[in-house]
N, CA, C and O atoms as CSV, one atom per row, in Angstrom:
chain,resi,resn,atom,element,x,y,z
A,1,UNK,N,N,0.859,-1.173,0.000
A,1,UNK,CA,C,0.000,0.000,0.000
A,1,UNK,C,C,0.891,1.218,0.000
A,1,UNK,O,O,1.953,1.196,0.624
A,2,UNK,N,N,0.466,2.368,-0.734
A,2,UNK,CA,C,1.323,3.315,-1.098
A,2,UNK,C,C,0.780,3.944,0.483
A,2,UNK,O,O,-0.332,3.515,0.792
A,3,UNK,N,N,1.235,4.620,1.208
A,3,UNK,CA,C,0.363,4.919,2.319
A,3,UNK,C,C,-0.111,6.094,2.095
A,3,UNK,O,O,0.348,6.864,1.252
A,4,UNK,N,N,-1.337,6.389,3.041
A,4,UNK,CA,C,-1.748,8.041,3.269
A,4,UNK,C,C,-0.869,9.277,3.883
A,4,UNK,O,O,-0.054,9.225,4.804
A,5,UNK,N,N,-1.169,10.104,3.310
A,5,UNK,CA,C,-0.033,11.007,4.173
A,5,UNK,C,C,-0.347,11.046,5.437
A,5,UNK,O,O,0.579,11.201,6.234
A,6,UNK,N,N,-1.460,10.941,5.845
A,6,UNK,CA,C,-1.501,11.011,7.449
A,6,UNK,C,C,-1.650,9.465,7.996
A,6,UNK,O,O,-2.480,8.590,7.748
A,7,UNK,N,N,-0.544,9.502,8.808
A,7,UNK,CA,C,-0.190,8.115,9.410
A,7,UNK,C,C,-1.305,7.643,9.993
A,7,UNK,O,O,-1.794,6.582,9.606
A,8,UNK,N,N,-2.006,8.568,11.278
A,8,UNK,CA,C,-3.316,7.790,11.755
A,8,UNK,C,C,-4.398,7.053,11.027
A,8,UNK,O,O,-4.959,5.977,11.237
A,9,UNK,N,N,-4.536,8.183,9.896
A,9,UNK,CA,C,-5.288,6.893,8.242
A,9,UNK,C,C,-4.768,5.911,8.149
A,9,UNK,O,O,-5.602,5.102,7.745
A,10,UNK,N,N,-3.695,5.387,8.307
A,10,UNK,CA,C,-2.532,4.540,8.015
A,10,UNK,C,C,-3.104,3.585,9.351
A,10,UNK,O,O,-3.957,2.712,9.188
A,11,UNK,N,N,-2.708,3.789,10.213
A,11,UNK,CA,C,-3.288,3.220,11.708
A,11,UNK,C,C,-4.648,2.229,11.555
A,11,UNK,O,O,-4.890,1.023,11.583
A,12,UNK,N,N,-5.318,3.383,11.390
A,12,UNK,CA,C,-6.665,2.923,11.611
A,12,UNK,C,C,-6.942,2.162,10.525
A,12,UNK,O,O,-7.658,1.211,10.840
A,13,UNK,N,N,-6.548,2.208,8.882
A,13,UNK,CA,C,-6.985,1.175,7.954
A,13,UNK,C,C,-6.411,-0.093,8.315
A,13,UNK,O,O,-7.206,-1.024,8.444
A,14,UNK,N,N,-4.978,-0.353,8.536
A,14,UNK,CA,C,-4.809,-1.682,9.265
A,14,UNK,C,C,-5.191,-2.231,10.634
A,14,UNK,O,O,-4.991,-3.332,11.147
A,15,UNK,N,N,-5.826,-1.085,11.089
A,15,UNK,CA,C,-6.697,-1.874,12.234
A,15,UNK,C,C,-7.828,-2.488,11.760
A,15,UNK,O,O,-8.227,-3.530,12.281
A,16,UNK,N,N,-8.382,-1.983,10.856
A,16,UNK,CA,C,-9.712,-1.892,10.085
A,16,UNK,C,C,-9.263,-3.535,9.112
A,16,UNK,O,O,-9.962,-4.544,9.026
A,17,UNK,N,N,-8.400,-3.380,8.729
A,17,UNK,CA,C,-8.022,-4.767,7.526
A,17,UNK,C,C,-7.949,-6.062,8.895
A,17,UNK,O,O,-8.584,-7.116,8.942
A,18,UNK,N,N,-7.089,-5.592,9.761
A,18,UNK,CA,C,-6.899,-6.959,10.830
A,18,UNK,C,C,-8.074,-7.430,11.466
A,18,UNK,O,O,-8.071,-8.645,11.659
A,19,UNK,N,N,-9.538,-6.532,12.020
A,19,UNK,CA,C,-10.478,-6.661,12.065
A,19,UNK,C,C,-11.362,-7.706,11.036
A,19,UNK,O,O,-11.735,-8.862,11.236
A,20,UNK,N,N,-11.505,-6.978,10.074
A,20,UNK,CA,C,-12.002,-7.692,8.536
A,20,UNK,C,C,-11.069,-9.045,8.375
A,20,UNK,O,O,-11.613,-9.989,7.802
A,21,UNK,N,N,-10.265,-9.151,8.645
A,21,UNK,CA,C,-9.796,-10.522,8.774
A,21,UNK,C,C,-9.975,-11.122,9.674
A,21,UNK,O,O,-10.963,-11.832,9.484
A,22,UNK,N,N,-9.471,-11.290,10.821
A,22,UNK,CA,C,-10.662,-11.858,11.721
A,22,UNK,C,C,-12.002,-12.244,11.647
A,22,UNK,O,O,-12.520,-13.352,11.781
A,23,UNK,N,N,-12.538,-10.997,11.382
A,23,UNK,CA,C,-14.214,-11.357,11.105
A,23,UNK,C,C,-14.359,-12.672,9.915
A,23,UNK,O,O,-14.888,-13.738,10.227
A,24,UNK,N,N,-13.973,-12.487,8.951
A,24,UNK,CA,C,-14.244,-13.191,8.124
A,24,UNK,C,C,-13.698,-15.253,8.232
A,24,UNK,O,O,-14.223,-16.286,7.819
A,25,UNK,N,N,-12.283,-14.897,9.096
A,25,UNK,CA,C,-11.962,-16.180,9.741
A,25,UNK,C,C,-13.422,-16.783,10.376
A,25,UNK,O,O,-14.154,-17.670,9.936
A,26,UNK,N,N,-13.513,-16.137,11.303
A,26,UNK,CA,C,-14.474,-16.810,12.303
A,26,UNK,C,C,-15.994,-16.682,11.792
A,26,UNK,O,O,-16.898,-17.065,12.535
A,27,UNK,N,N,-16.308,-16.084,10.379
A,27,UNK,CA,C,-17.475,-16.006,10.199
A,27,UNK,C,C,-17.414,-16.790,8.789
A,27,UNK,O,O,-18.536,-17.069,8.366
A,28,UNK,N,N,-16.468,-17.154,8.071
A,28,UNK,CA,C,-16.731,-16.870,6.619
A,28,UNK,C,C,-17.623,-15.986,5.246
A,28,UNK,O,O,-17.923,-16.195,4.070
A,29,UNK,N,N,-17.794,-14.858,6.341
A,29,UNK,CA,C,-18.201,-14.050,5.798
A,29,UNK,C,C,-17.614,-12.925,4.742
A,29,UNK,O,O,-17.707,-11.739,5.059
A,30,UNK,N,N,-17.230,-13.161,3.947
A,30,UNK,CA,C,-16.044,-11.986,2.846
A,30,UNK,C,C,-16.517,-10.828,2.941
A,30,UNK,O,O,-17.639,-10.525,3.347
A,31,UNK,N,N,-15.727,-10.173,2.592
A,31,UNK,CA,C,-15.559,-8.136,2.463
A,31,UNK,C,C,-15.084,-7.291,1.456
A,31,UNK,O,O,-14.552,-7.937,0.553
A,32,UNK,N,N,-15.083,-6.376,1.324
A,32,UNK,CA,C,-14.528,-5.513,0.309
A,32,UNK,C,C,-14.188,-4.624,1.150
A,32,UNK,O,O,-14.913,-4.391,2.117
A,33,UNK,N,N,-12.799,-3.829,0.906
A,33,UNK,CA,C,-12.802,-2.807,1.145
A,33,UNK,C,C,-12.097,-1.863,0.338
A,33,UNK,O,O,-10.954,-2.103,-0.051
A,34,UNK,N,N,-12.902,-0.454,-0.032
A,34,UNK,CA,C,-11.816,0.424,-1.121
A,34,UNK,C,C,-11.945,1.737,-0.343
A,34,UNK,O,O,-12.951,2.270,0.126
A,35,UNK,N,N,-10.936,2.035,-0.333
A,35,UNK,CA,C,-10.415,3.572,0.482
A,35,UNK,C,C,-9.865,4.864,-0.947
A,35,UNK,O,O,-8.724,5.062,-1.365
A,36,UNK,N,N,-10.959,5.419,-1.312
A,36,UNK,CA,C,-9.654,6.220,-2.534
A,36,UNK,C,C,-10.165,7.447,-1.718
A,36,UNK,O,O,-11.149,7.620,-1.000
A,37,UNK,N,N,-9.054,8.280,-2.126
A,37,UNK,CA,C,-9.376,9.801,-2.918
A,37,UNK,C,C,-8.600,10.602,-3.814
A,37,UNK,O,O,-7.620,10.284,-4.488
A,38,UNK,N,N,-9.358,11.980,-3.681
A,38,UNK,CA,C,-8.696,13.038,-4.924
A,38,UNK,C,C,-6.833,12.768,-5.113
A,38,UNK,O,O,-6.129,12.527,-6.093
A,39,UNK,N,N,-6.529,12.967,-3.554
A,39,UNK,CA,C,-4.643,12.864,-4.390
A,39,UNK,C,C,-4.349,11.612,-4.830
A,39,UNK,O,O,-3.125,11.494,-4.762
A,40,UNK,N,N,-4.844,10.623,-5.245
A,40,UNK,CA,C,-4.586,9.702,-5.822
A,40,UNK,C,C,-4.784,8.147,-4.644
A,40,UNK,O,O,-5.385,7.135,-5.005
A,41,UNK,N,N,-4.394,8.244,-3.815
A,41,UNK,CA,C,-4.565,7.518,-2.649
A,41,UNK,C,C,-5.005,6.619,-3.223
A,41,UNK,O,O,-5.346,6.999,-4.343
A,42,UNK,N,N,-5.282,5.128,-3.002
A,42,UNK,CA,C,-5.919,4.189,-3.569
A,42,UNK,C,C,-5.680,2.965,-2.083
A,42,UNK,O,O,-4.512,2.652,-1.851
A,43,UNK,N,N,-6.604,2.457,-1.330
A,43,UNK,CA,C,-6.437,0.995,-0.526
A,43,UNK,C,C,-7.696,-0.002,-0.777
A,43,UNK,O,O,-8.852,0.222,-0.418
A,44,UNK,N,N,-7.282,-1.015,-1.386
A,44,UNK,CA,C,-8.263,-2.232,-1.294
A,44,UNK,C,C,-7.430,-3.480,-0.296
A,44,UNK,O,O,-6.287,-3.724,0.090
A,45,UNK,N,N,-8.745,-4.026,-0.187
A,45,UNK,CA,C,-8.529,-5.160,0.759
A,45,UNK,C,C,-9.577,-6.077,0.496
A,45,UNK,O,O,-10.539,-5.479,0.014
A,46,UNK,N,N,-9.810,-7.559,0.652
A,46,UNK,CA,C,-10.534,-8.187,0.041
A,46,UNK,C,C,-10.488,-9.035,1.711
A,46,UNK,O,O,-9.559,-9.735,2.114
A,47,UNK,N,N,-11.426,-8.800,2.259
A,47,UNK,CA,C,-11.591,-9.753,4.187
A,47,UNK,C,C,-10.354,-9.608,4.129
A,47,UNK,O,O,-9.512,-10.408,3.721
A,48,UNK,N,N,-10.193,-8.306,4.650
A,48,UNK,CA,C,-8.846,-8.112,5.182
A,48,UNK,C,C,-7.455,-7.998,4.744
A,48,UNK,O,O,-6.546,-7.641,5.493
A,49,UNK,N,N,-7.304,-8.325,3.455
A,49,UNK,CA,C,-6.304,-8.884,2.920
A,49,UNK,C,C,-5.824,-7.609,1.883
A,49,UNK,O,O,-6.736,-7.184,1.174
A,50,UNK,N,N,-4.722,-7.070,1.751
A,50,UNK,CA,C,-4.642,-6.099,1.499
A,50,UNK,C,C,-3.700,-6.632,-0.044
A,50,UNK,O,O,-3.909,-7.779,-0.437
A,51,UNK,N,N,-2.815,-5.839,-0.742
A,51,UNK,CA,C,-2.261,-6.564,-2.089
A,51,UNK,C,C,-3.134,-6.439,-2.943
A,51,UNK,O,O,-2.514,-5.576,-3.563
A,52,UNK,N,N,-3.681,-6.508,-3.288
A,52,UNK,CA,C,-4.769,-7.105,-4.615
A,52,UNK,C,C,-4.027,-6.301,-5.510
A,52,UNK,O,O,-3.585,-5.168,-5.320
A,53,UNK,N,N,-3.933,-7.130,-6.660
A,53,UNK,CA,C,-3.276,-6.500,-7.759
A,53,UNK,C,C,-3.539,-5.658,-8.474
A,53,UNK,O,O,-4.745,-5.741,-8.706
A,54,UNK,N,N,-2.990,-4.637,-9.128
A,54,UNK,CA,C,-3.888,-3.480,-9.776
A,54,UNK,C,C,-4.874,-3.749,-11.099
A,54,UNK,O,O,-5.884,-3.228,-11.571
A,55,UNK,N,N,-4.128,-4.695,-11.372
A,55,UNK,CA,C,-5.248,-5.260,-12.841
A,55,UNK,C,C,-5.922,-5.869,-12.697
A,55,UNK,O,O,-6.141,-6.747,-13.532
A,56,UNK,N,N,-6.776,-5.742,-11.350
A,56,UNK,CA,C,-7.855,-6.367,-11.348
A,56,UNK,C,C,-8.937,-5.207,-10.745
A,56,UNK,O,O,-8.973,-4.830,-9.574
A,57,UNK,N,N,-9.837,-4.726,-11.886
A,57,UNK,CA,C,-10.610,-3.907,-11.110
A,57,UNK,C,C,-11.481,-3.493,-10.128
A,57,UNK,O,O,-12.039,-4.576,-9.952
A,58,UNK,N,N,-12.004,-2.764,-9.376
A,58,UNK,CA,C,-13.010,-2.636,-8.314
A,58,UNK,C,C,-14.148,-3.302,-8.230
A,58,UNK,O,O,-14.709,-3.871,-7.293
A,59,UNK,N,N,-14.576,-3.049,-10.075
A,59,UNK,CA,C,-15.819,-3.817,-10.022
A,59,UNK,C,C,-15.744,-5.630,-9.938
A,59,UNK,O,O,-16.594,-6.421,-9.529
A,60,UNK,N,N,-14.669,-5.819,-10.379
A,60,UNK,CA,C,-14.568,-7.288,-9.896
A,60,UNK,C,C,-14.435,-8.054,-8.684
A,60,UNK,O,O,-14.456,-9.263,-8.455
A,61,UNK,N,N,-14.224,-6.525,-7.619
A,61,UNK,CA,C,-13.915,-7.344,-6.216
A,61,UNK,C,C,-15.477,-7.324,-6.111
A,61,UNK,O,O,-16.121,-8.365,-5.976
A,62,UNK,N,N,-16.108,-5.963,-6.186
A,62,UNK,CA,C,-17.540,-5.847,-5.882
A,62,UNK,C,C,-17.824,-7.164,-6.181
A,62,UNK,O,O,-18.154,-7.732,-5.141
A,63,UNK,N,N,-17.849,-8.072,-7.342
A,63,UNK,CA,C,-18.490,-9.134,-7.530
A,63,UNK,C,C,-18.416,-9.673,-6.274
A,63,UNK,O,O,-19.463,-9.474,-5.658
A,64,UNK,N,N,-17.661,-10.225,-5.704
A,64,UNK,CA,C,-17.571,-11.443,-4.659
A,64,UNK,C,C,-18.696,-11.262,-3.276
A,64,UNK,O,O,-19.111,-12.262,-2.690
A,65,UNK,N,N,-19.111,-9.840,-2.863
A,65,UNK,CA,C,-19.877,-9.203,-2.184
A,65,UNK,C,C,-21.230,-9.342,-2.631
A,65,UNK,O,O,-22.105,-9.674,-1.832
A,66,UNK,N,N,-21.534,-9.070,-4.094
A,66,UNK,CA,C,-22.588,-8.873,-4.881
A,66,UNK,C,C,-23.765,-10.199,-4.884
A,66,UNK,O,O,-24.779,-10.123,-5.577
């Protein structure tokens, strides 16, 4: 993840991803998560799991949720 300029964003999304992983361990319940904005910023996570490759688009994670 390219990070946010402000570290506490930074903080709190991997609290937020370690959460979503968890949850989804103990639930098998899957997730999406996409964080953008204007300066370019970009975070996905798929139950937690952060990486996802760039050539794979948004709307395809949406699928797995959908």
């Amino acid at each position: 993840m390219n990070g946010h300029k402000d570290e506490r964003i930074n903080r709190l999304i991997t609290e937020l991803t370690d959460a979503l992983c968890l949850h989804e361990r103990a639930t098998g319940i899957e997730n999406i998560l996409i964080v953008r904005d204007k300066t370019g910023f970009g975070f996905r996570a798929v139950s937690g799991k952060p990486n996802i490759p760039d050539n794979i688009p948004d709307e395809n994670l949406l699928q797995i949720v959908r």
